[in-house]
Structures are given as C-alpha cells and as structure tokens.
MOPAC internal coordinates of N, CA, C and O (Angstrom, degrees):
PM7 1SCF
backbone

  N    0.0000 0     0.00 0     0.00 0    0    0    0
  C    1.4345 1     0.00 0     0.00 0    1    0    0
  C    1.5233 1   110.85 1     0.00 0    2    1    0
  O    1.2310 1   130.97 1   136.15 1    3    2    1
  N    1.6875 1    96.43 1   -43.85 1    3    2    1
  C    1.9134 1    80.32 1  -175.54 1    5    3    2
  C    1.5911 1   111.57 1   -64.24 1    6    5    3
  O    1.2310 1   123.43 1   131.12 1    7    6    5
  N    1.3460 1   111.02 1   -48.88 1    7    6    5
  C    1.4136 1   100.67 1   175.20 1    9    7    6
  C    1.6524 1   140.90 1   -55.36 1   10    9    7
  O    1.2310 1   140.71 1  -179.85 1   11   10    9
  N    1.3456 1    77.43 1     0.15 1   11   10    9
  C    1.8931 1    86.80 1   173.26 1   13   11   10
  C    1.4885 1   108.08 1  -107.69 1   14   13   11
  O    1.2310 1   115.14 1   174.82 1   15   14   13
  N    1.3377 1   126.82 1    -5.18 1   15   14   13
  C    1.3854 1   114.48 1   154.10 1   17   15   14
  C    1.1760 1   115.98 1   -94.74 1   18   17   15
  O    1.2310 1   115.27 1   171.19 1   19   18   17
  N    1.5066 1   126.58 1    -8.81 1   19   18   17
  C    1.2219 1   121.72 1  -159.19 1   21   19   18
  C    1.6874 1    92.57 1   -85.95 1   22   21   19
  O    1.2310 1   121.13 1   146.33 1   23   22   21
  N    1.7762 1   115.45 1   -33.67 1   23   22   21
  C    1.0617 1   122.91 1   178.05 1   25   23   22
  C    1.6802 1   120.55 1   -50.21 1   26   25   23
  O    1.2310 1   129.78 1   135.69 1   27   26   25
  N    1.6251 1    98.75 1   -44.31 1   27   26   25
  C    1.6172 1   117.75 1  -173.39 1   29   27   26
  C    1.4394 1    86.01 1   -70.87 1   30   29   27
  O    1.2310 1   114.83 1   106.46 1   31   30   29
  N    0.9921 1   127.41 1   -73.54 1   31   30   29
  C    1.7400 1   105.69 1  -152.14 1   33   31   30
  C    1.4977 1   100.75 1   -72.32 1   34   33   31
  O    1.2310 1    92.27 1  -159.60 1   35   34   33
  N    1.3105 1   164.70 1    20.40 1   35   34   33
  C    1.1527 1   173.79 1   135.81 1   37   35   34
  C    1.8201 1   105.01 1   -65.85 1   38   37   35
  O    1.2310 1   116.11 1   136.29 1   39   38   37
  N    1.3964 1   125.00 1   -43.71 1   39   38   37
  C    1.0399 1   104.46 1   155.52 1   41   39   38
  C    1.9117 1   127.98 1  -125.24 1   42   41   39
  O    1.2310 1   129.95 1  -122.61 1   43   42   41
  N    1.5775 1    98.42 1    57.39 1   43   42   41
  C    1.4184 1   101.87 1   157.28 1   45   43   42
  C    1.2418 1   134.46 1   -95.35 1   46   45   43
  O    1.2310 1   111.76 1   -59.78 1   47   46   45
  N    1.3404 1   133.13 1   120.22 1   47   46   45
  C    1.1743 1   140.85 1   165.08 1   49   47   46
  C    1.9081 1   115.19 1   -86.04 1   50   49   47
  O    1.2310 1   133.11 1    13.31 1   51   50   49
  N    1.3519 1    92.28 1  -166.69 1   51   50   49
  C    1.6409 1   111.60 1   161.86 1   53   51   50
  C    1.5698 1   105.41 1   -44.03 1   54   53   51
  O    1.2310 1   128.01 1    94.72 1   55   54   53
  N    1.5530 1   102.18 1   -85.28 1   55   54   53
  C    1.1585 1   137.08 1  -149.90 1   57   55   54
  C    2.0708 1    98.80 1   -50.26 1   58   57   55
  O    1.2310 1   127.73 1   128.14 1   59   58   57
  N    1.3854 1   102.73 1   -51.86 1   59   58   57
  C    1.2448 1    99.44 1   168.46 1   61   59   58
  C    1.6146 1   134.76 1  -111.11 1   62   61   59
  O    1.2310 1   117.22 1  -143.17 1   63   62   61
  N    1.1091 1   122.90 1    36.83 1   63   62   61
  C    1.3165 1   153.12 1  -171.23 1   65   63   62
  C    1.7226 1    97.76 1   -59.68 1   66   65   63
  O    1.2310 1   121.32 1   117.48 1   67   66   65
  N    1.4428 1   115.07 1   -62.52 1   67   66   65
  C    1.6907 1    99.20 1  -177.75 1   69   67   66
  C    1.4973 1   111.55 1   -82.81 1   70   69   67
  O    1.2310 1   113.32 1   161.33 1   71   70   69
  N    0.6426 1   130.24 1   -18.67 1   71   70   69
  C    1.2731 1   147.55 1   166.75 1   73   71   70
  C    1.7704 1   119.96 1   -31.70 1   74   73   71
  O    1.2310 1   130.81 1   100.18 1   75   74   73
  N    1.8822 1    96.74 1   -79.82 1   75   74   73
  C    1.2764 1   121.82 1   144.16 1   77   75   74
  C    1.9417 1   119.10 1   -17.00 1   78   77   75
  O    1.2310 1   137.48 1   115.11 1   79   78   77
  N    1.6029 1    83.75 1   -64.89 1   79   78   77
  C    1.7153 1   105.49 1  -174.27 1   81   79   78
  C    1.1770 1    96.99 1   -13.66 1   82   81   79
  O    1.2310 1   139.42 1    87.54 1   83   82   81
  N    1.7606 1    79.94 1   -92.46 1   83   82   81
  C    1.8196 1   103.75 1  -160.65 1   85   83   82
  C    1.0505 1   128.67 1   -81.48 1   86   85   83
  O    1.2310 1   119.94 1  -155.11 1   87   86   85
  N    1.7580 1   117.72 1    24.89 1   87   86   85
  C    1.5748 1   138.28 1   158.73 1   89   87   86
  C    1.5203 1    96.60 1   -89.89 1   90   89   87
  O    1.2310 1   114.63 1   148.41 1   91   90   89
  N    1.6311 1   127.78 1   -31.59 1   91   90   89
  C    1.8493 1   105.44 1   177.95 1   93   91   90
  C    1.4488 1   107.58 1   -95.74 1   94   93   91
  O    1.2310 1   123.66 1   174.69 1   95   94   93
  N    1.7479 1   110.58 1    -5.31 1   95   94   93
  C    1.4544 1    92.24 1   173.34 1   97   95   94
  C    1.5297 1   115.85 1   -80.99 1   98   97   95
  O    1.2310 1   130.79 1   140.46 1   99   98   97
  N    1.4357 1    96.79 1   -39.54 1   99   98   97
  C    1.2449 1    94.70 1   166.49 1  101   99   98
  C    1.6774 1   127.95 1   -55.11 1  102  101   99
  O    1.2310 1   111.72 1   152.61 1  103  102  101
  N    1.1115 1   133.21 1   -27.39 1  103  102  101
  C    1.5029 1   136.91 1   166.95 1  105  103  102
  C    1.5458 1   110.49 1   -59.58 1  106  105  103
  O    1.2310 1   117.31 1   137.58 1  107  106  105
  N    1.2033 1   122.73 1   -42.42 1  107  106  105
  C    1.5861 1   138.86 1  -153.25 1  109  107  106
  C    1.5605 1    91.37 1   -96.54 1  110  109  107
  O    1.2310 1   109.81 1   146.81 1  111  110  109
  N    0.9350 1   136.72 1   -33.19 1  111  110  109
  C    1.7134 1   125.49 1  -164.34 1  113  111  110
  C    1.3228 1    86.31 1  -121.60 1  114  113  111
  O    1.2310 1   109.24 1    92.68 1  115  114  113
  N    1.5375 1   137.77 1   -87.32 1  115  114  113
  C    1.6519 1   138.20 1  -172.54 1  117  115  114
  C    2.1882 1   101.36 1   -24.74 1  118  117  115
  O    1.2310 1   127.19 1   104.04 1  119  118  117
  N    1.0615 1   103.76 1   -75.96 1  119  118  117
  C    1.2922 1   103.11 1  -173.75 1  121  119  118
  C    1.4044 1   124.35 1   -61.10 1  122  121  119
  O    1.2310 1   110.96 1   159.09 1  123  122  121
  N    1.4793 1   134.60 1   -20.91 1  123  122  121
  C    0.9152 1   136.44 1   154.38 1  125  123  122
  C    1.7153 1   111.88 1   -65.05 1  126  125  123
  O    1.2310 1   105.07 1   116.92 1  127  126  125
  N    0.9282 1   145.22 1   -63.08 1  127  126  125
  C    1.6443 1   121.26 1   149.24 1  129  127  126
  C    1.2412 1   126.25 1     1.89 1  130  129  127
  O    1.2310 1   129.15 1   106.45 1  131  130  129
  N    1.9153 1    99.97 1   -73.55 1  131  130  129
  C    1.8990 1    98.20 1  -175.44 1  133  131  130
  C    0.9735 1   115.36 1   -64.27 1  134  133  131
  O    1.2310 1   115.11 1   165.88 1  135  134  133
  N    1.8993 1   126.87 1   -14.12 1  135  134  133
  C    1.2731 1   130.11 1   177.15 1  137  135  134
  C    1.5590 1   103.22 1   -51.46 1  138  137  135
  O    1.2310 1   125.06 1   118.86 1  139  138  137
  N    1.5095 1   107.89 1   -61.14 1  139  138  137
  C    1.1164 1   109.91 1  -140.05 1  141  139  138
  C    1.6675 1   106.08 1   -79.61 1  142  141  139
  O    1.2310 1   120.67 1   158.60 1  143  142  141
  N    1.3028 1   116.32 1   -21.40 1  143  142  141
  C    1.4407 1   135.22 1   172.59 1  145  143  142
  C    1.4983 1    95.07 1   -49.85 1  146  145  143
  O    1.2310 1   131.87 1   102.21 1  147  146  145
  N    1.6711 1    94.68 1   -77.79 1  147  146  145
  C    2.1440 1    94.75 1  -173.73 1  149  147  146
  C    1.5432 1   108.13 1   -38.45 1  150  149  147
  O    1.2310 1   118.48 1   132.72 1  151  150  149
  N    1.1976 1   120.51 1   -47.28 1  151  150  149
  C    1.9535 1   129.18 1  -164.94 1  153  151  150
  C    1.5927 1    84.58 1   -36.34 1  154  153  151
  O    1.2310 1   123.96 1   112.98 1  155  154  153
  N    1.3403 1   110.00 1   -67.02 1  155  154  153
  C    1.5897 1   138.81 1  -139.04 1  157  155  154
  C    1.4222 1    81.43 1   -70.41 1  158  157  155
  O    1.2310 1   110.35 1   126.52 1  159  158  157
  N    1.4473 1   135.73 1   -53.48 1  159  158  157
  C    1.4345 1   115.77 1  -157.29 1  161  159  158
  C    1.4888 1   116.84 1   -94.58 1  162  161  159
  O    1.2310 1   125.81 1  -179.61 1  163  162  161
  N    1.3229 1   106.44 1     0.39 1  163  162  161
  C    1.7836 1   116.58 1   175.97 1  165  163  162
  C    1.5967 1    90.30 1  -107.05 1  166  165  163
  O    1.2310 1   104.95 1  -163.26 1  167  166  165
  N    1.0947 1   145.45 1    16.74 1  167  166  165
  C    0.9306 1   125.81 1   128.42 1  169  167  166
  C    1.8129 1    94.61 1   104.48 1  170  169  167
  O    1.2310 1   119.67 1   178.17 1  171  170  169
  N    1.4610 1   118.23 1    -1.83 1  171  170  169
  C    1.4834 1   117.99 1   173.83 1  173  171  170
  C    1.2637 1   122.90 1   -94.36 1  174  173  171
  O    1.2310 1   124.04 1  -173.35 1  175  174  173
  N    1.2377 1   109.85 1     6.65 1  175  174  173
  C    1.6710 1   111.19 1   161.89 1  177  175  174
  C    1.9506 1   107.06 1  -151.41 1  178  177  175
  O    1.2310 1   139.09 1   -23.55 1  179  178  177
  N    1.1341 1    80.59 1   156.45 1  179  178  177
  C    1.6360 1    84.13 1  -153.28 1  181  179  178
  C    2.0510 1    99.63 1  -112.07 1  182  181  179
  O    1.2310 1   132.47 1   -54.76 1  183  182  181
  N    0.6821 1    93.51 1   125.24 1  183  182  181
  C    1.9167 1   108.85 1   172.15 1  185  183  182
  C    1.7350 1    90.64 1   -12.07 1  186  185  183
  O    1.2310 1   128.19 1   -32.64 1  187  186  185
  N    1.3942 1   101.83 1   147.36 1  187  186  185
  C    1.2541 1    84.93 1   144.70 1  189  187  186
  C    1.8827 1   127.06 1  -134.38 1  190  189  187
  O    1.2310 1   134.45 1   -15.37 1  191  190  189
  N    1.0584 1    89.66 1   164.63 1  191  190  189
  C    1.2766 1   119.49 1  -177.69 1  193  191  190
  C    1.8489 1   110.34 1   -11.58 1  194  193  191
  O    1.2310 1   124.54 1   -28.50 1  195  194  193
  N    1.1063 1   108.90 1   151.50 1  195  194  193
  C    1.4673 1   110.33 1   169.97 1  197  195  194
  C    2.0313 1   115.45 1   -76.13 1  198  197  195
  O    1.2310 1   125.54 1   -99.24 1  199  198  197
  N    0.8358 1   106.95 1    80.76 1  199  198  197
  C    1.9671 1    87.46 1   177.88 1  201  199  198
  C    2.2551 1    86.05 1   125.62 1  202  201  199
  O    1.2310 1   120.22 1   171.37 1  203  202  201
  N    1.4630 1   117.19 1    -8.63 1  203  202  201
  C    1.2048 1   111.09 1  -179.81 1  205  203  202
  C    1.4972 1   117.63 1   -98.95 1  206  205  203
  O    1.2310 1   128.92 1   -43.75 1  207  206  205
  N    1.4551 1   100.43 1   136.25 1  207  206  205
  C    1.6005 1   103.17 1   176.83 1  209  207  206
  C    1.1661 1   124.63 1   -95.36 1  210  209  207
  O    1.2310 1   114.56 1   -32.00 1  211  210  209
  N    1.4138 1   127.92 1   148.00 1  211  210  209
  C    1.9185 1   124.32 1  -162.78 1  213  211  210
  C    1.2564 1    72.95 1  -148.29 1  214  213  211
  O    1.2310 1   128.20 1   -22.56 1  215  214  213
  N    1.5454 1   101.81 1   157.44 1  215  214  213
  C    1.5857 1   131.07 1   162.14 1  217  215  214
  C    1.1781 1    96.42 1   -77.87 1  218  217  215
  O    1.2310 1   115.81 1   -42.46 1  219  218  217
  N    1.7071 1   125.57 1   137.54 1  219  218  217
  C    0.9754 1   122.46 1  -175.85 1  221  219  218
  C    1.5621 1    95.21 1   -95.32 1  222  221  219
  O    1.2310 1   116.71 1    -1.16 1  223  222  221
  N    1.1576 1   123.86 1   178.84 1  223  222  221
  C    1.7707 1   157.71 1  -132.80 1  225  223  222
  C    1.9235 1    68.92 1   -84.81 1  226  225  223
  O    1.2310 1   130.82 1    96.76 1  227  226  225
  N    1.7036 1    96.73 1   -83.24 1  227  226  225
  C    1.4613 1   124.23 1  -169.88 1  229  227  226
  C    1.3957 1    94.56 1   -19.73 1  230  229  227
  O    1.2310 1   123.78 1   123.53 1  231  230  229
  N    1.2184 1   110.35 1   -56.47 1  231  230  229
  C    1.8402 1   101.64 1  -142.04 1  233  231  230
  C    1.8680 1    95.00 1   -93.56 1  234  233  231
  O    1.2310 1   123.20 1   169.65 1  235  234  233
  N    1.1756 1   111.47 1   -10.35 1  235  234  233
  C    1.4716 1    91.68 1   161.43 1  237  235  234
  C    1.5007 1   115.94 1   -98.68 1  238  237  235
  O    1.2310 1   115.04 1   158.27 1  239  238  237
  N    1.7567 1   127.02 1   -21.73 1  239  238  237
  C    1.5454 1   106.85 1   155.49 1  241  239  238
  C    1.7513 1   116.11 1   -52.89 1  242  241  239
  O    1.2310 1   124.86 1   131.77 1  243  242  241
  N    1.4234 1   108.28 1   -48.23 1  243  242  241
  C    2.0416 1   107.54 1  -174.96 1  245  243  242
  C    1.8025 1    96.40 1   -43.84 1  246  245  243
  O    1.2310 1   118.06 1   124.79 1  247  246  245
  N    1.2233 1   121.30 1   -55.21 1  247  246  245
  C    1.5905 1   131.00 1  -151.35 1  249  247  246
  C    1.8303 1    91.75 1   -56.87 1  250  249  247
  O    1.2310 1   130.49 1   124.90 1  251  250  249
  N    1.3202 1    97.38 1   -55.10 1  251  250  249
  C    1.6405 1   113.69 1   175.82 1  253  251  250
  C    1.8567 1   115.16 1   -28.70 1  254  253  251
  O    1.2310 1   145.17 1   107.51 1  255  254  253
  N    1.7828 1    68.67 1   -72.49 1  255  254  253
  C    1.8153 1    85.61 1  -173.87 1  257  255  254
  C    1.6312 1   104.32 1   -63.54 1  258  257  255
  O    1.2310 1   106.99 1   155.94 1  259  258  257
  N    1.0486 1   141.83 1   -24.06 1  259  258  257
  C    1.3068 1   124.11 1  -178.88 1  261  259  258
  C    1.3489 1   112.82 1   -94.41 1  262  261  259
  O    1.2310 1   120.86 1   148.68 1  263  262  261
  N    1.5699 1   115.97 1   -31.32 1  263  262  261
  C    1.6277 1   108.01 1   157.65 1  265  263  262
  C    1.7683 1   121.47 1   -37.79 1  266  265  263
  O    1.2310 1   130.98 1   115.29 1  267  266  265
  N    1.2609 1    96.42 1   -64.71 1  267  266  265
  C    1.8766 1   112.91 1   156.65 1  269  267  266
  C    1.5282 1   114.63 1    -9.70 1  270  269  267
  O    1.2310 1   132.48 1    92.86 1  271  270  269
  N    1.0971 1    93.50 1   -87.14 1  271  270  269
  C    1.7927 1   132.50 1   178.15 1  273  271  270
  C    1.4607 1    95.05 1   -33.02 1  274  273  271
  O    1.2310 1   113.35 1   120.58 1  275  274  273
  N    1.3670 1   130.18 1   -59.42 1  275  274  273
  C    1.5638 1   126.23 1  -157.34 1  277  275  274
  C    1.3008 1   103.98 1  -115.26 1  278  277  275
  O    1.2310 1   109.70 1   175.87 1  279  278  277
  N    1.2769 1   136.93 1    -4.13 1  279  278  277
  C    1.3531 1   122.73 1   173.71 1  281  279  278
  C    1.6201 1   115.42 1  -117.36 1  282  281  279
  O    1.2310 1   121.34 1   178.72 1  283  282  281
  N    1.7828 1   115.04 1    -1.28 1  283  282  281
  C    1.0131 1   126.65 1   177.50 1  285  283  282
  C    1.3189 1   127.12 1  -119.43 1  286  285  283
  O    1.2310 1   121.18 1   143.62 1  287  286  285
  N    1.1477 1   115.35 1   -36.38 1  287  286  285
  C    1.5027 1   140.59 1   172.25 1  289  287  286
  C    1.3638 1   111.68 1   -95.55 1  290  289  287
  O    1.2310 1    98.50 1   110.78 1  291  290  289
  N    0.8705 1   156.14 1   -69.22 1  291  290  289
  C    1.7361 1   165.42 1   166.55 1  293  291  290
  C    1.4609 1   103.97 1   -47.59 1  294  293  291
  O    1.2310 1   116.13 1   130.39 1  295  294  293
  N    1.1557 1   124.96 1   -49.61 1  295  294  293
  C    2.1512 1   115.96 1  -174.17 1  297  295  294
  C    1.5006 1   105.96 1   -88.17 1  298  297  295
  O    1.2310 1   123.42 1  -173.53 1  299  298  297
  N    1.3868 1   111.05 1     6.47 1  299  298  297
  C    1.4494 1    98.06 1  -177.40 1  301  299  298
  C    1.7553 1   130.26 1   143.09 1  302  301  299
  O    1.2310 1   120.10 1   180.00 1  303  302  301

C-alpha cells in the first residue's frame, strides 16, 4: 500500500490530480479496512471490546499519509 501511494503522488500532475485523489483515498481508507479484517482473521488483532476504543486501521493509514505529505513531500 505505501508504495502505491508513494507511486500516485510521484506521478501527479495537473492533468491527473483528481484522479490521483481518489486512487490514495481510496488506498488509505478502502485498504485499511481489509487490513483490519485480515488482522482480525489471522488472529493478530482481536474484536474489540463492547464500550472499547481502538484507533481505527483508517486513521492510522490518514496519520501515515499525512506524516508522508509534510515531512516528505512539502520540506523537500
């Protein structure tokens, strides 16, 4: 996964800019799901809890991708 956004934003321009978009949103939210499905069915992450809070899949690929975004792409 990382290398397939790293790929998309490596080749966005103008011309394909939305395009791009909603091919890394889709990577960053869609695939973080199947992540978290496989975790759950190999047995490395476990349901959770009734009343318990987990970082979801999503919000630690987004955290990822925007770490990315500003310390790799934006400083240089």
């Amino acid at each position: 996964m990382i290398d397939q956004i790293k790929l998309k934003c490596n080749n966005t321009g103008k011309n394909n800019f939305k395009q791009n978009l909603e091919a890394i949103k889709d990577l960053v939210i869609t695939k973080a799901e199947e992540q978290r499905k496989t975790a759950i069915a190999n047995g490395t992450q476990a349901e959770p809890k009734e009343g318990e809070e987990r970082p979801e899949q999503k919000d630690i690929n987004l955290n990822w991708f925007l770490n990315y975004i500003l310390t790799k792409r934006i400083s240089g």
